[in-house]
N, C-alpha and C positions, 0 to 999 in steps of 0.2 A: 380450145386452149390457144392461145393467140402467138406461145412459143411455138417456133417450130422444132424440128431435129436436130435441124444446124444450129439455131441461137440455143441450144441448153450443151450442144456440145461444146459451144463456145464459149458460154459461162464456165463450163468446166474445167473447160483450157484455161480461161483465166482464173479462177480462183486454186487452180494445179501450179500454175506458175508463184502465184502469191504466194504458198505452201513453201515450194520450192526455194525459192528465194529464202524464207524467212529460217528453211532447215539448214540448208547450204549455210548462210552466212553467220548462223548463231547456236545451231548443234551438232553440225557436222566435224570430221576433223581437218577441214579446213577454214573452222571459223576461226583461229588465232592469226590467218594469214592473211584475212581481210582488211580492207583500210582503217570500216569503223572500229577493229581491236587494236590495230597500230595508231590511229590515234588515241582511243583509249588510255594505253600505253604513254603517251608523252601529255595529254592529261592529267592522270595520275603523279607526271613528275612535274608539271606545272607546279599541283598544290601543293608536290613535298619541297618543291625550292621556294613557295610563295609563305608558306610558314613559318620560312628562318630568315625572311628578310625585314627588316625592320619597316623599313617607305612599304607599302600594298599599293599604292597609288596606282600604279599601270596594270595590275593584277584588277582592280574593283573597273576599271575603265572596258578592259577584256569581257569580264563578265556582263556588265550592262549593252556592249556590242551582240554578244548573244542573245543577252533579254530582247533585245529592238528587233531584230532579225523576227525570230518568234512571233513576236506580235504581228510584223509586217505582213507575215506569209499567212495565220491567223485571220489577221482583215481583208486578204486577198480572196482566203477559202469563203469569205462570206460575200466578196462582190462574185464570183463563180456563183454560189450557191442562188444570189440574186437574179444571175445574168440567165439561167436555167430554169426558174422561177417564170419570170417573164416571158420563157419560149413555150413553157407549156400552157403561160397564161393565152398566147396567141392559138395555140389549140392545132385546129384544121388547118389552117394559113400559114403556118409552119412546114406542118406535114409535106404539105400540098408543091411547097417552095423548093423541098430540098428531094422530092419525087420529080421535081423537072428537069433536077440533073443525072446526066449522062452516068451510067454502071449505077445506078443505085439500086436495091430491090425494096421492089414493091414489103409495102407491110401495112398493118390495119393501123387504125389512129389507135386501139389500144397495145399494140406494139410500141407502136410510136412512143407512148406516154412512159411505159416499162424502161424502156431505154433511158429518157431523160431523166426518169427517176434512180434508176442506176445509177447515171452520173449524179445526182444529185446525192447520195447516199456516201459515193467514194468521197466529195468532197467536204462533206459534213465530217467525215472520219477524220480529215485531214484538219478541218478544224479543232475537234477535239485533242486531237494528238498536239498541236501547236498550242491551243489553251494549255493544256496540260505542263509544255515544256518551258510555255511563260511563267505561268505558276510557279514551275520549278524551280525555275530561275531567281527568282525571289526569296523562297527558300535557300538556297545556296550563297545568296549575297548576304543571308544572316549568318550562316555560318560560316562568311568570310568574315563580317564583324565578329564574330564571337570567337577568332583566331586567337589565340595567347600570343601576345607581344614576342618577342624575338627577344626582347633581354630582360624578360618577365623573369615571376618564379616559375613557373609553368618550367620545366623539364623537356630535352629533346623527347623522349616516349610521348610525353604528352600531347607535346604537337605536332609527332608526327603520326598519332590516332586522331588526333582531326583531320590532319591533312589528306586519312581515309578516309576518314565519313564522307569529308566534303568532296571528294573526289567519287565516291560512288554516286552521288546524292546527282554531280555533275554528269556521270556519265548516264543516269538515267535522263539528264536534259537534252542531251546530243542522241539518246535511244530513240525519246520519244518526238524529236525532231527531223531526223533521220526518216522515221515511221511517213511522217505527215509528207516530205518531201517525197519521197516514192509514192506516194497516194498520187500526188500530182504528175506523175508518171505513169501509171495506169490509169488516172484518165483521161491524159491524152491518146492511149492503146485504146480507150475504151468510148471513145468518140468518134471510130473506128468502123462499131457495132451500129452506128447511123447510116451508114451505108452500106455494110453487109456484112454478116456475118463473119466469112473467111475471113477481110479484110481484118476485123478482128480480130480472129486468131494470128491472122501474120504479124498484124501490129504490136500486139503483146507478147510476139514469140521476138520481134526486134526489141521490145522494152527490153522483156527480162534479157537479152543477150547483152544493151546496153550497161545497165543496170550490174552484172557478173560482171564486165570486160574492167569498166571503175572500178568495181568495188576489188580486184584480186590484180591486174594489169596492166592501168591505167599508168603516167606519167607520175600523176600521185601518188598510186598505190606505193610506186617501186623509189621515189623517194621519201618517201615516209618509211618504207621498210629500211632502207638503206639510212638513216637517220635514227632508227630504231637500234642498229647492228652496232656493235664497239667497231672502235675506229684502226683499221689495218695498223699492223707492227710498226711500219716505217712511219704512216701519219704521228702514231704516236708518240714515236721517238725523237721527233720534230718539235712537238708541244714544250 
């Protein structure tokens, strides 16, 4: 078996951490305090103030800035996935290259391969997850067309049950975008396992810590909370 003890402990550690992550931030009862739920949150009121505006103009511009993004990161995960491609095509002479350097451990060229295919499998996931949120993207730009006018017959009820749909429809775009971003985040933790094991486990134990401090702590987190919250007594009595 060409794993050892350490590299399947290692796997463990990281596919534990990925676990964690995904329970933490989307079933636990701190996932309404995380960023992507407070943005969530002023998405949601995006589409119910982009409903009742009559011009969408900067609303359809917003959403196409999203689509591009998507795509970008998308054709990124396919030159990685190329650029990985190539190193296994180089085979032994690879191997051979990154065994000359200093702290590295020894491993068999089907380790070797195990490895890059790992990486190669993270990044294909993150492909997917960004197709997907392109797609989506698309989707939602039709049912930013298919908005009932602002001085339509359409009814406020009416538009503002669009302005769910199309807000959920959105928040799976920024889930499944989200997804693919953190892929590229484990595998640079996971580029790690090229030179040893532990080094992997540490690496990954820094991701997911980066990863938690953003997403509940961050400079962001705590103004996006703070921008969430109604606005103190005196602010308001200023307005």
């Amino acid at each position: 078996m060409p794993l050892s003890t350490t590299d399947v402990l290692a796997l463990c550690w990281f596919f534990a951490l990925v676990l964690a992550y995904e329970i933490i931030t989307t079933h636990s009862r701190f996932a309404t305090r995380s960023l992507s739920a407070r943005v969530g949150h002023h998405r949601r009121q995006w589409l119910s103030h982009m409903v009742e505006r009559e011009q969408r103009h900067f609303d359809a511009i917003l959403l196409a800035s999203l689509s591009q993004s998507n795509a970008f990161f998308a054709s990124t995960s396919v030159l990685g996935i190329g650029g990985l491609a190539a190193v296994m095509g180089s085979g032994e002479a690879a191997h051979r290259m990154l065994e000359q350097l200093p702290y590295v451990t020894q491993t068999t060229p089907a380790l070797w391969e195990i490895k890059i295919l790992f990486l190669i499998a993270i990044l294909i996931y993150a492909f997917f997850k960004f197709a997907w949120a392109f797609r989506l993207s698309h989707y939602t730009a039709i049912l930013f067309g298919a908005t009932p006018p602002a001085d339509g017959e359409a009814n406020a009820l009416e538009r503002r049950n669009h302005a769910r749909h199309a807000a959920r429809l959105l928040d799976l775009v920024g889930h499944h975008a989200n997804s693919g971003l953190r892929s590229f985040y484990y595998a640079f933790g996971a580029v790690a396992w090229l030179f040893d094991p532990w080094l992997f486990i540490l690496a990954m134990t820094l991701v997911f810590a980066i990863l938690m401090r953003r997403e509940f702590v961050s400079n962001a987190a705590l103004i996006i909370t703070a921008a969430s919250a109604p606005a103190p007594r005196h602010e308001a009595g200023e307005q």
